[in-house]
PALUMVO-297420 format. One line per field, with one value per atom (N, C-alpha, C): residue number from 1; atom name; x, y, z. Coordinates in pm, whole numbers. Layout:
<sites>
seq [NUM,...] .
atom [CA,...] .
east [X,...] .
north [Y,...] .
up [Z,...] .
</sites>
This chain:
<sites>
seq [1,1,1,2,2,2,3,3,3,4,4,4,5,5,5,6,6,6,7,7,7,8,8,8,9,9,9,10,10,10,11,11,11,12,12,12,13,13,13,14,14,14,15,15,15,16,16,16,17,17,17,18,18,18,19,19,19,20,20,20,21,21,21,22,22,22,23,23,23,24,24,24,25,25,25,26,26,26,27,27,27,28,28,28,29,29,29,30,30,30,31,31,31,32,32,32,33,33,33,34,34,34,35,35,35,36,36,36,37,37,37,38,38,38,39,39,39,40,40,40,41,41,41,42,42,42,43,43,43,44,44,44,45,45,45,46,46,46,47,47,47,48,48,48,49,49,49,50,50,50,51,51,51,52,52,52,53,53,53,54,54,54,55,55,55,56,56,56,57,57,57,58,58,58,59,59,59,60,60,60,61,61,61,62,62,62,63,63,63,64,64,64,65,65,65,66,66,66,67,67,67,68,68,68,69,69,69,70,70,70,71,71,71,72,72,72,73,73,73,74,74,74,75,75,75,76,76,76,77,77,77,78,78,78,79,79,79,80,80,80,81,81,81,82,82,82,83,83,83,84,84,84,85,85,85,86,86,86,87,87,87,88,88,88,89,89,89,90,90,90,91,91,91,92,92,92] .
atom [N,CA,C,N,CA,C,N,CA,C,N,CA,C,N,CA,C,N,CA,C,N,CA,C,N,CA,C,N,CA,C,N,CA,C,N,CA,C,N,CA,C,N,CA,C,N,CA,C,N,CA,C,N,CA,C,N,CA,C,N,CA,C,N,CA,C,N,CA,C,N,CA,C,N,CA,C,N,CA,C,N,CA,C,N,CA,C,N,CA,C,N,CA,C,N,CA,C,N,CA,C,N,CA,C,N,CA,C,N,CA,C,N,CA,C,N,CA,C,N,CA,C,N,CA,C,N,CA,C,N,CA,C,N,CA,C,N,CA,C,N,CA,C,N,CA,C,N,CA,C,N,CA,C,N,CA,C,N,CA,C,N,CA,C,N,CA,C,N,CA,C,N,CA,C,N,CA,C,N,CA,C,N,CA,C,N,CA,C,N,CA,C,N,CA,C,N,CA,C,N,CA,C,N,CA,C,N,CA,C,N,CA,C,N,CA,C,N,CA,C,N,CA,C,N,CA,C,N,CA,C,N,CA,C,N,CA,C,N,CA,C,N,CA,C,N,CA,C,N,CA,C,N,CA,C,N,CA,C,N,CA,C,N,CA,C,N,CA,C,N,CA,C,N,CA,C,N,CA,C,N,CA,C,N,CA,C,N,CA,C,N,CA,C,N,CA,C,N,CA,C,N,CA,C,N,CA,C,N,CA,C,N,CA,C,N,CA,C,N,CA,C] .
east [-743,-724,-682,-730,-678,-602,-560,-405,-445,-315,-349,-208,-296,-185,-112,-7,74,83,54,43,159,245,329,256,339,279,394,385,462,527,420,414,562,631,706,686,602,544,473,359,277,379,479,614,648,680,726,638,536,400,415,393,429,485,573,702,689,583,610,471,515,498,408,306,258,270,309,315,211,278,223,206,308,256,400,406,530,507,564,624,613,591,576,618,680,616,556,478,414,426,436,440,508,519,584,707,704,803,888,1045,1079,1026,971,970,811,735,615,550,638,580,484,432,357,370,374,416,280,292,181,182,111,162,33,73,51,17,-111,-97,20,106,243,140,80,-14,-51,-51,-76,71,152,317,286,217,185,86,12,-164,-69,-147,-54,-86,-193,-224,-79,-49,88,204,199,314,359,268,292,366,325,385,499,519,690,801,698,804,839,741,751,873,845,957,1087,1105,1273,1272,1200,1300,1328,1274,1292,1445,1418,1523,1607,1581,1650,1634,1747,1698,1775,1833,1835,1672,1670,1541,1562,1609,1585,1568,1429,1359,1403,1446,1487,1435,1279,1188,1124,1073,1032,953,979,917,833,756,664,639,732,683,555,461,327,217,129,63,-31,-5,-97,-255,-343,-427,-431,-364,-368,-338,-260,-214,-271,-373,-502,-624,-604,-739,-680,-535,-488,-550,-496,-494,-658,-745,-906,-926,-857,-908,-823,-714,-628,-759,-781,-865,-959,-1086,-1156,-1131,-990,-1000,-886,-779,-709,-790] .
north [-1743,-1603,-1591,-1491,-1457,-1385,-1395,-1286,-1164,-1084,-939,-902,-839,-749,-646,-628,-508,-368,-285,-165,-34,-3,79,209,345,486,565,688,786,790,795,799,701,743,649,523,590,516,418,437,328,244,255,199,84,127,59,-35,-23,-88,-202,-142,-245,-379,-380,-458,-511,-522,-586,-686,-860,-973,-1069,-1083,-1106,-1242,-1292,-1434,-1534,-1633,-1772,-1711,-1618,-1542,-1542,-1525,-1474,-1412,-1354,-1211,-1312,-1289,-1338,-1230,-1199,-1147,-1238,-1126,-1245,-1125,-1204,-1110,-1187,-1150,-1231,-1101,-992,-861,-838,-857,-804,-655,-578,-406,-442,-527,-526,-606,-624,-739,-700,-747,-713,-794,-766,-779,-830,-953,-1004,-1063,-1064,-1170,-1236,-1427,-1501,-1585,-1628,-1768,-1859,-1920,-1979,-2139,-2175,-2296,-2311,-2183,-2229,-2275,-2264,-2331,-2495,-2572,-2706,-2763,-2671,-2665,-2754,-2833,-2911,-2771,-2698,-2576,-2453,-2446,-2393,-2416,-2532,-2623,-2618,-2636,-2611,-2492,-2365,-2213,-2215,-2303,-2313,-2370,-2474,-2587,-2480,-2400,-2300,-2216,-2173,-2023,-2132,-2205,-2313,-2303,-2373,-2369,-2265,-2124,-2018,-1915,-1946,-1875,-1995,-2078,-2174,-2123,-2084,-2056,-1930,-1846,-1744,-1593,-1567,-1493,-1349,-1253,-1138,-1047,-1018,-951,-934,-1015,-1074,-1146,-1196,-1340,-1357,-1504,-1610,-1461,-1496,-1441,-1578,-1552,-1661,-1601,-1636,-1574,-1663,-1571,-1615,-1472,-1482,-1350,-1362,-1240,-1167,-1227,-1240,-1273,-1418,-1472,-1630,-1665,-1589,-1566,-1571,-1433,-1435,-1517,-1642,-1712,-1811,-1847,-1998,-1912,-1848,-1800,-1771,-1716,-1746,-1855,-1957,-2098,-2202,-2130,-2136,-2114,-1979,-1896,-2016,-2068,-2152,-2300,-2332,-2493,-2477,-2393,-2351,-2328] .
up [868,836,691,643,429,458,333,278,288,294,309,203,136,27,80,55,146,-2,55,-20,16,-99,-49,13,79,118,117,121,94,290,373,529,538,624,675,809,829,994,919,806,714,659,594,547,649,768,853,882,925,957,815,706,591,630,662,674,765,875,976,938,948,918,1037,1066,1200,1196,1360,1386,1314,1245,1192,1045,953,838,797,673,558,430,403,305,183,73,-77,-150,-274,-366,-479,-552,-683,-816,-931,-1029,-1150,-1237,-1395,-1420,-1367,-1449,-1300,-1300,-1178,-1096,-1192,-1172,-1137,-1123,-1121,-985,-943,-813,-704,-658,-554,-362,-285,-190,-113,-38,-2,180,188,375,331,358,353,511,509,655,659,673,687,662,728,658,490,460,300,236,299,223,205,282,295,208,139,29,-117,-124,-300,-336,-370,-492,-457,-345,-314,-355,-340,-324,-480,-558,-717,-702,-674,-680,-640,-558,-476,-571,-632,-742,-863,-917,-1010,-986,-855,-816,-812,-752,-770,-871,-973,-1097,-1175,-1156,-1165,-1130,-973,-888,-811,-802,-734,-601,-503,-338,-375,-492,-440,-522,-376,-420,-461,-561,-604,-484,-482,-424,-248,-188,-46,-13,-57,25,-87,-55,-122,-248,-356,-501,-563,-595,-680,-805,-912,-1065,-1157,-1069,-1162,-1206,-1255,-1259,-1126,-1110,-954,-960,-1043,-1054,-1034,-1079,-1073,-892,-887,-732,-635,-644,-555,-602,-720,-718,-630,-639,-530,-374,-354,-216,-187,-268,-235,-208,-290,-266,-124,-134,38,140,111,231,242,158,179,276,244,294,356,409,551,619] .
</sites>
């Protein structure tokens, strides 16, 4: 299964829906500007991908284990982001 970008809404019921994380999946953000991040749900299998695994080593030495945002943040640009995770999608 691919990533699904989470998109804010004015709706509160869409809000809620937001936020909810479906089994075998986790919450990311990605972004280089704190005010700029973007909110993602991830397959929980791509945490194990070396091309991941780089993004993880990045965000530690970044944030160490505490995360800003509330969950795992990956400070990289969004674009670079969704080319790992196209290439997740392929070979997950």
């Amino acid at each position: 299964m691919g990533f699904i970008k989470k998109s804010s809404s004015s709706s509160s019921t869409t809000a809620r829906n937001n936020n909810v994380v479906p089994k075998g999946h986790c919450a990311v953000y990605v972004g280089e500007s704190q005010q700029k991040k973007q909110r993602y749900v991830i397959p929980i299998t791509y945490l194990s991908q070396p091309l991941f695994q780089d993004l993880l080593t990045k965000a530690e030495e970044e944030f160490g284990f505490s995360h800003p945002m509330g969950g795992l943040t990956i400070p990289c640009c969004e674009h670079v982001f969704v080319d790992i995770a196209s290439r997740l999608n392929r070979i997950c």
